[in-house]
Each structure stands twice: as structure tokens, then as C-alpha cells.
ZAPALUM-827496 format. One record per residue (C-alpha): residue in one letter; x, y, z. Coordinates in pm, whole numbers, padded with zeros to 5 digits, always signed. Example, Ala and Ser with C-alpha at 12.3 -4.5 7.8 and 13.67 -1.06 7.14 Angstrom:
<dopas>
A+01230-00450+00780;S+01367-00106+00714;
</dopas>
This chain:
<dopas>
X+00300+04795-00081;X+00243+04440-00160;X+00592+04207-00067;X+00633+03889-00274;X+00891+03627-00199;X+00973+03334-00474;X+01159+03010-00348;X+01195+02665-00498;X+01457+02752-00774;X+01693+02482-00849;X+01901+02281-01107;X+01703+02001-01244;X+01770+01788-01556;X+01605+01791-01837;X+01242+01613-01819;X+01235+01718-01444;X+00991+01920-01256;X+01043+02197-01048;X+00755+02369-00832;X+00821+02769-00716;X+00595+02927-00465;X+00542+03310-00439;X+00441+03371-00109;X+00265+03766-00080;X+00136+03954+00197;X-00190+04143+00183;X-00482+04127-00115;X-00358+04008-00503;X-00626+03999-00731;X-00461+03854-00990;X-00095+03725-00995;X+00090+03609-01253;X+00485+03467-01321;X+00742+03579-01555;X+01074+03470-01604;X+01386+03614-01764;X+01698+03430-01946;X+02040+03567-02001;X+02086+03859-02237;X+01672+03805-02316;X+01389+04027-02167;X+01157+03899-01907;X+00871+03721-02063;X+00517+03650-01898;X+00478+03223-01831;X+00159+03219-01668;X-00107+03388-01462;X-00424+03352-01244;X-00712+03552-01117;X-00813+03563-00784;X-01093+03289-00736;X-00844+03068-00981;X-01129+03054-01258;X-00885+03229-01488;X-00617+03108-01613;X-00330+03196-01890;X-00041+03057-02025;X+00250+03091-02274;X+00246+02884-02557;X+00620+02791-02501;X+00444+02605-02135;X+00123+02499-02218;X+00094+02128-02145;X+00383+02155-01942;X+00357+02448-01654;X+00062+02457-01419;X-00009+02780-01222;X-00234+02781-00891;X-00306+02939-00541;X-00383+02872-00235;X-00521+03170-00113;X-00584+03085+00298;X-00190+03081+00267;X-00152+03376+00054;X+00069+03148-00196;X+00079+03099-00569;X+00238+02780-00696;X+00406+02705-01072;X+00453+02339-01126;X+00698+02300-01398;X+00698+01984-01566;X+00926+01787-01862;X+01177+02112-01821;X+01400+02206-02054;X+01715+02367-02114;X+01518+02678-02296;X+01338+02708-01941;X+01603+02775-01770;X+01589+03140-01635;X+01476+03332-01303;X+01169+03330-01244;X+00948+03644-01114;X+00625+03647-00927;X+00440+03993-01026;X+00093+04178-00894;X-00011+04503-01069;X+00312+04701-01010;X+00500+04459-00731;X+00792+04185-00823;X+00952+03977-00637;X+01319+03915-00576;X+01303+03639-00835;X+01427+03264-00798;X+01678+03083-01047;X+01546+02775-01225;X+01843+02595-01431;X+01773+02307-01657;X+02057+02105-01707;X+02230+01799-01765;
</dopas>
């Protein structure tokens, strides 16, 4: 089974950036990140495919969120930019079936 681990959570104002790695062992084809706010279900934020030539994002981040991987360190990256408030939630790293613990990302002032 494949393990993911998420880190970089934090507090951050709003306007800040945040970036979260997903670190994974073994083969991902494609990987994506979710994230899930108090008393709201767990919505998808962005994903990639394997060789990076795909992309996808949620409207709610586009322009703002940037999703990549670096795959010789079996690590996926979301650079969060201009956060806000409404972003503030943990965020999951997901392949096919496998989650990861999750990290919190808190946007506040």
C-alpha cells in the first residue's frame, strides 16, 4: 500500500503563501490534493498526472494554488498563494484509494 505524508501546514495571514509537500513511497500515477473545512466535506483543490503534463484545479484556486512534483524525490508540492480565510482547512494528499494523515492550513489574521 502506497504511504503519503503531508507537512508544511501553518497559520498564515491573509495574502500569504503557504507551500505543503506530500511525500509518497512507491509508484503514483496521478496525485491529487483535497482539503476539508469544519463541519464541510472534503473537496478536491488540485491534481497532477504523472509526467506533470496534466493538470487540474478548483475554480475557488485557480490563479492562486499551483500543484507540482518532483518525482526523483517522490514529492508533490501545492504552493498556495494570496490565502484566504475560506482556505483555511486540512489539507489531504490522495492516490487512487491512499490519503494521507492530512496537514492543517489556517488563514488568519
Amino acid at each position: 500500500q502506497l504511504q503519503l505524508v503531508e507537512s508544511g501546514g501553518g497559520l498564515v495571514q491573509p495574502g500569504g503563501s503557504l507551500r505543503l509537500s506530500c511525500a509518497f513511497s512507491g509508484f503514483a500515477h496521478g496525485i491529487a490534493w483535497f482539503r476539508q473545512a469544519p463541519g464541510k466535506e472534503r473537496e478536491f483543490v488540485a491534481a497532477m498526472s504523472w509526467s506533470g503534463a496534466g493538470t487540474s484545479y478548483a475554480d475557488s484556486v485557480k490563479g492562486r494554488f499551483t500543484i507540482s512534483r518532483d518525482n526523483t524525490k517522490n514529492t508533490v508540492y501545492l504552493q498556495m498563494n494570496s490565502l484566504k480565510p475560506e482556505d483555511t482547512a486540512v489539507y489531504y494528499c490522495n492516490t487512487a484509494s491512499n490519503w494521507g494523515q492530512g496537514t492543517q492550513v489556517t488563514v488568519s489574521s
